[in-house]
MOPAC internal coordinates of N, CA, C and O (Angstrom, degrees):
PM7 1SCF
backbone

  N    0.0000 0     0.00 0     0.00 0    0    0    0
  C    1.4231 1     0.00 0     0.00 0    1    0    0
  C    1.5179 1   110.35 1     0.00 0    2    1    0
  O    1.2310 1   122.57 1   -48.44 1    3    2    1
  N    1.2282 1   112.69 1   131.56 1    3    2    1
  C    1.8424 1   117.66 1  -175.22 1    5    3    2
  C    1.6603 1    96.53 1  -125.00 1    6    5    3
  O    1.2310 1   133.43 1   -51.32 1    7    6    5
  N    1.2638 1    91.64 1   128.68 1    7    6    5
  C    1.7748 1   101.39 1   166.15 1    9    7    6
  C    1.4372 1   111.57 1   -91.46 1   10    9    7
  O    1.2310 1   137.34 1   -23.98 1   11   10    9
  N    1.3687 1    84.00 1   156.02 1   11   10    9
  C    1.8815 1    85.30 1   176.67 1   13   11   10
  C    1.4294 1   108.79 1  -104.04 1   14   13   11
  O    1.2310 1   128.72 1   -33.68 1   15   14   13
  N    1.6068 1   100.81 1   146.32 1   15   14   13
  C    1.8686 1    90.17 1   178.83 1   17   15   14
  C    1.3333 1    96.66 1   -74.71 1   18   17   15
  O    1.2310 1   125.95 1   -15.89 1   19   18   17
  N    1.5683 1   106.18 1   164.11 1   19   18   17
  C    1.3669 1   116.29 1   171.71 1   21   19   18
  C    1.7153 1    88.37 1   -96.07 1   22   21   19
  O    1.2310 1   131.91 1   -40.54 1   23   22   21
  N    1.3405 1    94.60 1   139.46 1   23   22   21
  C    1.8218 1   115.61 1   151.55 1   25   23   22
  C    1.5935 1   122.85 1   -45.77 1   26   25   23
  O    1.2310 1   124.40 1   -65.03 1   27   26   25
  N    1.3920 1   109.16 1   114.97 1   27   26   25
  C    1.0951 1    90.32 1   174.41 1   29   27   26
  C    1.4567 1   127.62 1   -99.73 1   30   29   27
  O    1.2310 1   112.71 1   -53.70 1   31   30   29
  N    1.5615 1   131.38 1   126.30 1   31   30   29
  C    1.6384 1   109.31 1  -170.37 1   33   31   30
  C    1.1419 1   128.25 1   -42.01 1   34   33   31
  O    1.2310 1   116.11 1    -4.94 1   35   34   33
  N    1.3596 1   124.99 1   175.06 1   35   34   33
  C    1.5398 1   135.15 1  -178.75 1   37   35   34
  C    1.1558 1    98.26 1  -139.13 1   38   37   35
  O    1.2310 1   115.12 1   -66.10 1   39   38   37
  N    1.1141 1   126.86 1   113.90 1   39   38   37
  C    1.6669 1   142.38 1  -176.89 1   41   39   38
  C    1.9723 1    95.93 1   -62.76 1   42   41   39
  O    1.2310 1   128.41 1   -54.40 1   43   42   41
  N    1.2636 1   101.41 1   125.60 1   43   42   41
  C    1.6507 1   118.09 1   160.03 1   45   43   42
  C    1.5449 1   113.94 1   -29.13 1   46   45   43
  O    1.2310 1   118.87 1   -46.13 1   47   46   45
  N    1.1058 1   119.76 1   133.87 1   47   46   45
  C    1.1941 1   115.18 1  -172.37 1   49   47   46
  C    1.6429 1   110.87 1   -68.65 1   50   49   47
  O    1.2310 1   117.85 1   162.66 1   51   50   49
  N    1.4581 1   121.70 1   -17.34 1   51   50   49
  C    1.8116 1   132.24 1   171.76 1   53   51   50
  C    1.4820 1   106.13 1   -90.86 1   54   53   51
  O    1.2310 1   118.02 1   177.61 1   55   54   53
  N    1.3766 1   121.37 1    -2.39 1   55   54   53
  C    1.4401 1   123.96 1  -172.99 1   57   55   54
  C    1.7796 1    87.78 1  -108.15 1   58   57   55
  O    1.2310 1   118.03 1   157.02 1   59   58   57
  N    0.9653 1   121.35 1   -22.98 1   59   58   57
  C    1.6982 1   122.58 1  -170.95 1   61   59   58
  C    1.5734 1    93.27 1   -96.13 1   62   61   59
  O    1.2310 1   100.34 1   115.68 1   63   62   61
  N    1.0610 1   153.22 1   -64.32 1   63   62   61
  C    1.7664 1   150.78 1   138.02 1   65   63   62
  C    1.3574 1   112.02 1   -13.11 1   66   65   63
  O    1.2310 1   114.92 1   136.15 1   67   66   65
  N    1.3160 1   127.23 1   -43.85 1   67   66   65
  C    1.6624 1   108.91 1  -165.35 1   69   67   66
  C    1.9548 1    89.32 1  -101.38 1   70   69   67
  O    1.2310 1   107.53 1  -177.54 1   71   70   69
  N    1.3322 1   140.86 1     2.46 1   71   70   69
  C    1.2447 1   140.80 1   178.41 1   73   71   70
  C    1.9351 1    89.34 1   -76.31 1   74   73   71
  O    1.2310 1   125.71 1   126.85 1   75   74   73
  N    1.4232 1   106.63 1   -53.15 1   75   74   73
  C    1.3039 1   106.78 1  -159.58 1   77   75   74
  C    1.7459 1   114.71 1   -86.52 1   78   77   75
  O    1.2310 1   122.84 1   177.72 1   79   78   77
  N    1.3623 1   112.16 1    -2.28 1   79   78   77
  C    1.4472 1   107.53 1   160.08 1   81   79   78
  C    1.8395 1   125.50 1   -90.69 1   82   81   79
  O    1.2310 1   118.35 1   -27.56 1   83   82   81
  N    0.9875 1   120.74 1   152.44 1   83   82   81
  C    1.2047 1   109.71 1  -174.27 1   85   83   82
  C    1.7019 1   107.22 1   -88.81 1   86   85   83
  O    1.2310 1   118.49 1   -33.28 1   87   86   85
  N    1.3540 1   120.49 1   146.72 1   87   86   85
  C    1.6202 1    98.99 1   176.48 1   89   87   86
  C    1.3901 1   115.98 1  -108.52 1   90   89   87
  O    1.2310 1   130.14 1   -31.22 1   91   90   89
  N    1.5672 1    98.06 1   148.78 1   91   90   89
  C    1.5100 1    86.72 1   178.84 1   93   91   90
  C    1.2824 1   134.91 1   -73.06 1   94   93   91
  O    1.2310 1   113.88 1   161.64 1   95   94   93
  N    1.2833 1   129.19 1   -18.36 1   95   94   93
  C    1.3933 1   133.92 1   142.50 1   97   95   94
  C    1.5240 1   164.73 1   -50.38 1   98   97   95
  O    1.2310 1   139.80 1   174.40 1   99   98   97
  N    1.6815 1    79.20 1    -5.60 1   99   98   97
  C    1.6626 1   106.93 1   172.00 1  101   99   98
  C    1.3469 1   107.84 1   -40.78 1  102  101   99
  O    1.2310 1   121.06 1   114.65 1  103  102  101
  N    1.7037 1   115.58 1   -65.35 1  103  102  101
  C    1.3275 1   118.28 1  -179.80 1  105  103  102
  C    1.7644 1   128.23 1  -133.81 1  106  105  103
  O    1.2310 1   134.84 1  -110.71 1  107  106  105
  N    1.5257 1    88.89 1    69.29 1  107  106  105
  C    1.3264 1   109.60 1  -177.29 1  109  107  106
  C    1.5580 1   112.51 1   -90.97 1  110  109  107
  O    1.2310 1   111.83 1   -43.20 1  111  110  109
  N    0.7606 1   133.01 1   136.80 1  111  110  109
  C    1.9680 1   136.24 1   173.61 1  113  111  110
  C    1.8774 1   102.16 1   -67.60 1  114  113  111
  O    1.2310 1   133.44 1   -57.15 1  115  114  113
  N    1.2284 1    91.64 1   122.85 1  115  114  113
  C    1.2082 1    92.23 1   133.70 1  117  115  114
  C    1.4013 1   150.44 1     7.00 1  118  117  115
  O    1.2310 1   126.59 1    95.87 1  119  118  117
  N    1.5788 1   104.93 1   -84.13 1  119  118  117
  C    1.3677 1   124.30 1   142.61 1  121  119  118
  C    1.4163 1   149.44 1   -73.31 1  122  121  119
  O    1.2310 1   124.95 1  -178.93 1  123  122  121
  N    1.7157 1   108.11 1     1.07 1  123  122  121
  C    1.1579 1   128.30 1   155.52 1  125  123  122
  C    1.4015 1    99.50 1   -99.70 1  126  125  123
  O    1.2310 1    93.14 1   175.11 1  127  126  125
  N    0.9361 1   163.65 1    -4.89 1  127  126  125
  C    1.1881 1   148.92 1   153.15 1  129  127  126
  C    1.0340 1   126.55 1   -77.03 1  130  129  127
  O    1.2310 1   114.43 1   152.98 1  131  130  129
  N    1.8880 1   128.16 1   -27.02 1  131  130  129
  C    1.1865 1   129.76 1   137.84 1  133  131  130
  C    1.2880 1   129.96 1   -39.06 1  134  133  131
  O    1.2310 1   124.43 1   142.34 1  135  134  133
  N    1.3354 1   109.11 1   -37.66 1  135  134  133
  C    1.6026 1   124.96 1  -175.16 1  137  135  134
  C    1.5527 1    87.43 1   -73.89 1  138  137  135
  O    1.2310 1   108.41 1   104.99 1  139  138  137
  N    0.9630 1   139.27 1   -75.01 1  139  138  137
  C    1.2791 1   130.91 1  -175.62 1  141  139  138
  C    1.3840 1   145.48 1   -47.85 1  142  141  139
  O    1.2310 1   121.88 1   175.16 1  143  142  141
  N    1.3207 1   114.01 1    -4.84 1  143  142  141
  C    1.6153 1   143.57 1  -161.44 1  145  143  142
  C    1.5631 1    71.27 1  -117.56 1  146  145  143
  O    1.2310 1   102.18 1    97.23 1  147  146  145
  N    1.5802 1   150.19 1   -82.77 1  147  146  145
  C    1.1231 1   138.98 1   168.11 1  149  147  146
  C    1.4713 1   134.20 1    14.97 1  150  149  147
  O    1.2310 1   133.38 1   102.11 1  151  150  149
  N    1.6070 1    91.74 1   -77.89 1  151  150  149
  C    1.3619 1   115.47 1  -163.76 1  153  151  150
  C    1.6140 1    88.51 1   -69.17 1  154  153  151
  O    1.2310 1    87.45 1   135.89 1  155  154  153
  N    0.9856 1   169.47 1   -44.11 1  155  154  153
  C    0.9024 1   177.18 1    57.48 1  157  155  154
  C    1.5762 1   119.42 1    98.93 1  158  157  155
  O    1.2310 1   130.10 1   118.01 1  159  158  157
  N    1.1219 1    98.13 1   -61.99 1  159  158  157
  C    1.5477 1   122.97 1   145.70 1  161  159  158
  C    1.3811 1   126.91 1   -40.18 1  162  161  159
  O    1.2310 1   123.90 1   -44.61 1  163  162  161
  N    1.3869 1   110.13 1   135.39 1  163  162  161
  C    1.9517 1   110.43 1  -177.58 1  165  163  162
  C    1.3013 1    87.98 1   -62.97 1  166  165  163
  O    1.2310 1   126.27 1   -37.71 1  167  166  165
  N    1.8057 1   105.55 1   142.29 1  167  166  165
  C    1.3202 1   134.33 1   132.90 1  169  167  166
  C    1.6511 1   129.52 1    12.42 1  170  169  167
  O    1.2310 1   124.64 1   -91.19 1  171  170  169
  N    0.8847 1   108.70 1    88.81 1  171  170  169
  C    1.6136 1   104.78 1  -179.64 1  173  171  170
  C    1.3729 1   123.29 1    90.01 1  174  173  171
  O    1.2310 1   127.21 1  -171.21 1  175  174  173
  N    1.4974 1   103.73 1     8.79 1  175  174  173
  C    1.5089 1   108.96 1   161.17 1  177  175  174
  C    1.4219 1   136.13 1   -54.99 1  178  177  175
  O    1.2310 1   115.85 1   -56.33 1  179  178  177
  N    1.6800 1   125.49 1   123.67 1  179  178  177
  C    0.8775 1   114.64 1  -174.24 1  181  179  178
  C    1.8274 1   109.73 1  -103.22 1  182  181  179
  O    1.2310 1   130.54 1   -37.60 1  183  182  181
  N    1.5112 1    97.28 1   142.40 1  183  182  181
  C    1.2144 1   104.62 1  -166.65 1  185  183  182
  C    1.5005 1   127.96 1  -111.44 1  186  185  183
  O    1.2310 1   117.31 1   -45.56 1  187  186  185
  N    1.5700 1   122.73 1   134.44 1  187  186  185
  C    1.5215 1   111.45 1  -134.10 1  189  187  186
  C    1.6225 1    87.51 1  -114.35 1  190  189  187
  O    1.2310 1   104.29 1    -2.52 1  191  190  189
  N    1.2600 1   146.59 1   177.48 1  191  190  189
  C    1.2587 1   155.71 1  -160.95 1  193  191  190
  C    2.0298 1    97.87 1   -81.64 1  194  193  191
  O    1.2310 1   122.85 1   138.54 1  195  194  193
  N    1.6106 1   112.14 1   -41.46 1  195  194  193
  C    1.5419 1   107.17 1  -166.89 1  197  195  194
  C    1.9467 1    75.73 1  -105.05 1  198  197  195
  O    1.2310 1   109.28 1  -163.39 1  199  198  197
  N    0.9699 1   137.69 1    16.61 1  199  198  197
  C    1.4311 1   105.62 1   146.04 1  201  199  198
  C    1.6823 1   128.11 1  -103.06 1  202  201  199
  O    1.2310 1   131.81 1   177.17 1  203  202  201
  N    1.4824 1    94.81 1    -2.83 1  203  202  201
  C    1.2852 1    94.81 1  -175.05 1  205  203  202
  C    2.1013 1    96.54 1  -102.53 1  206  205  203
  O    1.2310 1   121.09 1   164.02 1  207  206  205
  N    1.4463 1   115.52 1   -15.98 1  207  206  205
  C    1.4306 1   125.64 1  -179.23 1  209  207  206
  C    2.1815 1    90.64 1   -65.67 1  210  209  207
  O    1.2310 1   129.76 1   105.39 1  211  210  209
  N    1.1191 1    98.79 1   -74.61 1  211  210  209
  C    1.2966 1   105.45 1  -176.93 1  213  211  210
  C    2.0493 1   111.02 1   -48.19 1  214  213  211
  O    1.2310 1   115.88 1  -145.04 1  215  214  213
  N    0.8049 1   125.43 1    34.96 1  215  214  213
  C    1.3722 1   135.74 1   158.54 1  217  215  214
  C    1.2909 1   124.61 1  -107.84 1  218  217  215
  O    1.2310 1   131.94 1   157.67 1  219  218  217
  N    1.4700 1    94.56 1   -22.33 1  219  218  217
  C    1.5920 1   111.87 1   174.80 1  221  219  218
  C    1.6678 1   125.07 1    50.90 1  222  221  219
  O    1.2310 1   121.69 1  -142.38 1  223  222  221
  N    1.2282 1   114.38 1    37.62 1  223  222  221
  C    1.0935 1   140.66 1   165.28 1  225  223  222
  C    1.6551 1   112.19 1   -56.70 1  226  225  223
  O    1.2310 1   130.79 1   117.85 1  227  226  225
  N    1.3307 1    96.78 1   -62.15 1  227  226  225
  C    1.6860 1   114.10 1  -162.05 1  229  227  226
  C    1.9881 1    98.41 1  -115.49 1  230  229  227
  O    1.2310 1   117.03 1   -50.91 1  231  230  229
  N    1.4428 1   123.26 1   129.09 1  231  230  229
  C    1.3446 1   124.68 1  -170.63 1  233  231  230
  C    0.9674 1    92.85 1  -104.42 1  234  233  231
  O    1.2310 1   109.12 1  -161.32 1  235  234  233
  N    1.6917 1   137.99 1    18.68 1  235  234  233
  C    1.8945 1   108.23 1   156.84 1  237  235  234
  C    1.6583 1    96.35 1  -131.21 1  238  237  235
  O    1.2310 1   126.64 1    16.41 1  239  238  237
  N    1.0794 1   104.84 1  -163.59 1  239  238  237
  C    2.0328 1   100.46 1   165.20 1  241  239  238
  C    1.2994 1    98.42 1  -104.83 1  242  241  239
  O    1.2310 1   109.01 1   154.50 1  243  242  241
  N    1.5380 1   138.19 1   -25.50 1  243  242  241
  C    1.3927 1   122.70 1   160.02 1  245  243  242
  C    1.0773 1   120.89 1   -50.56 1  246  245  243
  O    1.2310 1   121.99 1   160.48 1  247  246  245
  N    1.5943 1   113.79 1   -19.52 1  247  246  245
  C    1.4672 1    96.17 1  -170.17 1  249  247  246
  C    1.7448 1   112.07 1   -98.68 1  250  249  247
  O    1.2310 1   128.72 1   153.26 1  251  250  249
  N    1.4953 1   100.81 1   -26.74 1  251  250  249
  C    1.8035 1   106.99 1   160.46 1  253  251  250
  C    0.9750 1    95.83 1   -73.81 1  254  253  251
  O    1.2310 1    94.29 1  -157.53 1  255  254  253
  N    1.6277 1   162.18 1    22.47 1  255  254  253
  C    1.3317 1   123.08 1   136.43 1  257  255  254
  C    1.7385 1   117.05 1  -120.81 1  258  257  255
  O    1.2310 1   132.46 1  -136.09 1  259  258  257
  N    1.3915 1    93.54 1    43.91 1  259  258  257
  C    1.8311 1   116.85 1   157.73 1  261  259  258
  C    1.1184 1    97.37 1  -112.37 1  262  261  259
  O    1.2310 1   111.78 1   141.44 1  263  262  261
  N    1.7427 1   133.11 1   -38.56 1  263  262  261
  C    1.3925 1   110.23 1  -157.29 1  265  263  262
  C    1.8115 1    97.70 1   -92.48 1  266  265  263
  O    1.2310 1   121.38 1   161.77 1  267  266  265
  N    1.5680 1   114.96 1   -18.23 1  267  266  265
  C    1.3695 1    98.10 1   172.87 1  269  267  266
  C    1.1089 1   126.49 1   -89.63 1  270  269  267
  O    1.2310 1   117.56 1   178.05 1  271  270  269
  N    1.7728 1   122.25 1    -1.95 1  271  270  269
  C    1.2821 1   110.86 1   175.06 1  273  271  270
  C    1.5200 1   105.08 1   -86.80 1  274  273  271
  O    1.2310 1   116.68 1   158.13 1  275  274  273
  N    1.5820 1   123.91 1   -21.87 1  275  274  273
  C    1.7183 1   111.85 1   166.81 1  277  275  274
  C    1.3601 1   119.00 1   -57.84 1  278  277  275
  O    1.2310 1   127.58 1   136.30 1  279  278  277
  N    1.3503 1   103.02 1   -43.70 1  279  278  277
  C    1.6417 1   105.88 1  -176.70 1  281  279  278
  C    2.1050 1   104.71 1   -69.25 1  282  281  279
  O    1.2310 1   121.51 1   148.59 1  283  282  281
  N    1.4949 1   114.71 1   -31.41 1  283  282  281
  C    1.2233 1   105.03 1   148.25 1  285  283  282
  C    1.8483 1   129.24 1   -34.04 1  286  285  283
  O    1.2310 1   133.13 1   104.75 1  287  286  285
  N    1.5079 1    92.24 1   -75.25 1  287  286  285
  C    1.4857 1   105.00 1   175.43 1  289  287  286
  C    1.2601 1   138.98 1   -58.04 1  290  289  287
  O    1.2310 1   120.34 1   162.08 1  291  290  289
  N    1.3452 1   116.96 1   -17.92 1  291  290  289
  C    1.2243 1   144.12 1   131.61 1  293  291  290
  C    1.4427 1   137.41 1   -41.98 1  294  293  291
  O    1.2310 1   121.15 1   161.64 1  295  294  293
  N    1.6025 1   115.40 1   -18.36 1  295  294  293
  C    1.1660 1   131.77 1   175.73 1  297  295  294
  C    1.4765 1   108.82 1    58.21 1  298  297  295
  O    1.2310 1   119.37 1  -143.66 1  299  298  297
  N    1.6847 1   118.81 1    36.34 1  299  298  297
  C    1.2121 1   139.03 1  -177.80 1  301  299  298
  C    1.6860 1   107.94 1   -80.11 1  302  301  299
  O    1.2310 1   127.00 1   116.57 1  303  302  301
  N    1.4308 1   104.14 1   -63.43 1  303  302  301
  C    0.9912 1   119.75 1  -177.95 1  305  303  302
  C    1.5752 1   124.68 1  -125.50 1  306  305  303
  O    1.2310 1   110.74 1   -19.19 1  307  306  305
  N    1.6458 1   135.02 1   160.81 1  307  306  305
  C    1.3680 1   112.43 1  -174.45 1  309  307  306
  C    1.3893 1   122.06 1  -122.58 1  310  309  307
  O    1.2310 1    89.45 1   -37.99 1  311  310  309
  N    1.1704 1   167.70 1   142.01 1  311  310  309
  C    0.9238 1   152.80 1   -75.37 1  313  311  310
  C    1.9257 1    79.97 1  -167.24 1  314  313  311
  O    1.2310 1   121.17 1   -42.41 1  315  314  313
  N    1.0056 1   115.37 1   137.59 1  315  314  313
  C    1.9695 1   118.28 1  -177.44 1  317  315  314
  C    1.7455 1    95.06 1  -174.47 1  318  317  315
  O    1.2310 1   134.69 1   -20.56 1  319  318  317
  N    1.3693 1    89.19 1   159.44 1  319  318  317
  C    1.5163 1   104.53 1   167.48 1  321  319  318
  C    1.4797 1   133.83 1  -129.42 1  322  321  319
  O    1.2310 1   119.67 1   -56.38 1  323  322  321
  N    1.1738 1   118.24 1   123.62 1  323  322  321
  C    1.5611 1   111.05 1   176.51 1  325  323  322
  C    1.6131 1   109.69 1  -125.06 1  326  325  323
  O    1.2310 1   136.41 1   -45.68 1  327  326  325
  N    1.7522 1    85.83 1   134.32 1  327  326  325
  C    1.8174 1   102.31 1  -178.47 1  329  327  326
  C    1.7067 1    93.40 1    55.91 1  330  329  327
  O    1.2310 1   114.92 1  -120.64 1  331  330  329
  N    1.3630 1   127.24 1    59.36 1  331  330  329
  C    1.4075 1   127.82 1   169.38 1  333  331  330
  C    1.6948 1   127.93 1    38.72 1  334  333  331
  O    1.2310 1   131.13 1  -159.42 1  335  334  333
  N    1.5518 1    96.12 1    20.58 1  335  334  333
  C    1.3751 1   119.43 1   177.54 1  337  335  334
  C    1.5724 1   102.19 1  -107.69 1  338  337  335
  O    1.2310 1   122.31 1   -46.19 1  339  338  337
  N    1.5914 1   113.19 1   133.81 1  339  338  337
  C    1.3339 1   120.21 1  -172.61 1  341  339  338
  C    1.7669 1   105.76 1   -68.70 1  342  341  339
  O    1.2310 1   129.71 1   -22.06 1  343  342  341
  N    1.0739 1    98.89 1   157.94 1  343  342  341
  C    1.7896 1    93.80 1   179.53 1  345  343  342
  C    1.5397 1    94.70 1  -158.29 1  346  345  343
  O    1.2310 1   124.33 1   -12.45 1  347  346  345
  N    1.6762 1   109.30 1   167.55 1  347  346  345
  C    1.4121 1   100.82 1  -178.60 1  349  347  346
  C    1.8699 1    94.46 1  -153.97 1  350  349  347
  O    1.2310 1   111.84 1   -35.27 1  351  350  349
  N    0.9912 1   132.99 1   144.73 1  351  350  349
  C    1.6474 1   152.21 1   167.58 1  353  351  350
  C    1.3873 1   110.05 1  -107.73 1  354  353  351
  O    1.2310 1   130.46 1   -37.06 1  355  354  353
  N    1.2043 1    97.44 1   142.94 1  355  354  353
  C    1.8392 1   101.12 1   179.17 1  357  355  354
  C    1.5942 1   102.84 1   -91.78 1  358  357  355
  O    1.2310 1   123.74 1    14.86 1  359  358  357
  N    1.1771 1   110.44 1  -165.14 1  359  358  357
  C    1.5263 1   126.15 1  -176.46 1  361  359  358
  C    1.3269 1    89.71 1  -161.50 1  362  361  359
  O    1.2310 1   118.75 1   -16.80 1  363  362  361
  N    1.0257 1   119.99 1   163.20 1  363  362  361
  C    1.6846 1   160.40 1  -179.26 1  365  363  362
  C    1.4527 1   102.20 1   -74.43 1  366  365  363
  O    1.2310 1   125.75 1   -51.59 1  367  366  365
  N    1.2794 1   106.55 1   128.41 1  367  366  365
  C    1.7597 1   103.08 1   178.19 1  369  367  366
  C    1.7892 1   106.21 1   -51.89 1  370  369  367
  O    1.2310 1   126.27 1   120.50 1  371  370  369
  N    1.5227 1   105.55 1   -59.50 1  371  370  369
  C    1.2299 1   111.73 1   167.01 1  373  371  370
  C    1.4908 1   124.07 1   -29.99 1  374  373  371
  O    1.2310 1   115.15 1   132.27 1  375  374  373
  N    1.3727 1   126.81 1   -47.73 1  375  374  373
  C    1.2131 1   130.38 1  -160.06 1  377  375  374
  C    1.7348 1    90.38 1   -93.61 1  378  377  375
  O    1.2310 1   115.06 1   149.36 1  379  378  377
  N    0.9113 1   126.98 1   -30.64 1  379  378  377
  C    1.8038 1   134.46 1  -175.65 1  381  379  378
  C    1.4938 1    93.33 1   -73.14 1  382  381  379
  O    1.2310 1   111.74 1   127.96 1  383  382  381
  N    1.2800 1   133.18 1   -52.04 1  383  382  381
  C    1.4751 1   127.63 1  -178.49 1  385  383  382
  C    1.6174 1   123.51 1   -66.44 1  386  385  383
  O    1.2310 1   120.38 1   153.19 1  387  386  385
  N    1.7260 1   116.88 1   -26.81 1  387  386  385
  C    1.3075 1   123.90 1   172.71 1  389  387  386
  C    1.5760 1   102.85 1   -73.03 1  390  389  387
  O    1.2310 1   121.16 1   144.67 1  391  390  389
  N    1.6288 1   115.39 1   -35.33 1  391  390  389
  C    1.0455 1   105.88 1  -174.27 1  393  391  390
  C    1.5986 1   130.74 1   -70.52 1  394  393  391
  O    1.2310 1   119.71 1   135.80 1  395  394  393
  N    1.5004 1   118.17 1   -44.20 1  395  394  393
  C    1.3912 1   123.73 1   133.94 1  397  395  394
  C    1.0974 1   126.97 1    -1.64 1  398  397  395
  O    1.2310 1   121.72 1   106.21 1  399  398  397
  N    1.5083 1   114.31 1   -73.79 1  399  398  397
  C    0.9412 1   119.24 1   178.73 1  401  399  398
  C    1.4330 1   118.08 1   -60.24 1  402  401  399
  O    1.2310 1   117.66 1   112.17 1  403  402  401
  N    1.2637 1   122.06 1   -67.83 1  403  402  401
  C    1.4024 1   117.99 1   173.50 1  405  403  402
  C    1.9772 1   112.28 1   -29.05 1  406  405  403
  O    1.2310 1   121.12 1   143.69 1  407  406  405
  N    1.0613 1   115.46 1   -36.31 1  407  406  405
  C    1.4295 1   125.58 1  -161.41 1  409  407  406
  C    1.4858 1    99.36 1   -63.34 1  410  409  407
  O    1.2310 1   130.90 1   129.39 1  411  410  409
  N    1.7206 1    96.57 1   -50.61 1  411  410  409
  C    2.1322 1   108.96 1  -164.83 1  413  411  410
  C    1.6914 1   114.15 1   -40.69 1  414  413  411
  O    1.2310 1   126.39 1   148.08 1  415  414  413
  N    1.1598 1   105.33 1   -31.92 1  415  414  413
  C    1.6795 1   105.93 1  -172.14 1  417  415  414
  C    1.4080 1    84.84 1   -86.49 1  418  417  415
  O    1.2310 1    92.05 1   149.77 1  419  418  417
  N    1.0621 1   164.95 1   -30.23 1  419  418  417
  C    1.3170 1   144.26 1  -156.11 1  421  419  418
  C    1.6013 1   109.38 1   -85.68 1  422  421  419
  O    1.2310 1   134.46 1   135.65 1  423  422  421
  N    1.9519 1    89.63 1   -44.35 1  423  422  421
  C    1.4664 1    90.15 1   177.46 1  425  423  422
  C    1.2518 1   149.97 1   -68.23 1  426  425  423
  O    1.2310 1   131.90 1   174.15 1  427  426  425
  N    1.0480 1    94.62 1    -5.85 1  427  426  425
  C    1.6768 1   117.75 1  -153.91 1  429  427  426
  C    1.7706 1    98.92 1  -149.58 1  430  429  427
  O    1.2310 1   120.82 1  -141.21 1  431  430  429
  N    1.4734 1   116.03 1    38.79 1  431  430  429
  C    1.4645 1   125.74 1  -175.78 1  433  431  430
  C    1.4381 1   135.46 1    12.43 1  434  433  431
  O    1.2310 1   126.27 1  -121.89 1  435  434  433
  N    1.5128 1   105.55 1    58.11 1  435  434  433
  C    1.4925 1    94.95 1  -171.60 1  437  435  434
  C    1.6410 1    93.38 1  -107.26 1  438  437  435
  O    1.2310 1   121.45 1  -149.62 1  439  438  437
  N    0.9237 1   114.84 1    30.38 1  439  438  437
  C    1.6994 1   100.74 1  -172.71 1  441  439  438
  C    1.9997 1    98.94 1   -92.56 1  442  441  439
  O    1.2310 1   120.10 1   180.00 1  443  442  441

């Protein structure tokens, strides 16, 4: 009696490349990934509740309005209104981190 070897696979040569890159999405938020589908967008875009739904980030509107009030709190993005319709603009990580900062002495009374 002779066995047969079994074959062993050979990983795709794009399946052997994408094993050895790391991705950037492994462990991205939610709400950084909104932020990022964002930035994406020209400069100074203002962003309306069904343009930021239609990104499909978040599958309820409860749940886009957890990830925009972090990215709020975060000083990611800002919260404005036009014609009494909610709207929101990003900021610059950079410019979200000076702003923070500027905030800490206020919050916490050291000024």
């Amino acid at each position: 009696m002779t066995s047969a070897a079994t074959p062993v696979p050979v990983p795709k040569e794009e399946d052997a490349t994408a094993a050895q890159q790391p991705s950037n999405d492994i462990n991205i938020s939610p709400a950084d990934a909104l932020y990022d589908k964002c930035v994406e967008r020209s400069a100074g875009t203002v962003f309306f509740q069904r343009d930021l739904s239609n990104m499909q980030v978040a599958e309820t509107i409860a749940e886009l309005t957890m990830l925009l009030q972090e990215l709020c709190d975060r000083h990611l993005m800002k919260l404005m209104t036009l014609d009494n319709e909610p709207c929101w603009k990003l900021r610059s990580r950079s410019d979200a981190d000076k702003y923070a900062d500027a905030l800490l002495p206020l919050i916490y009374g050291l000024c």
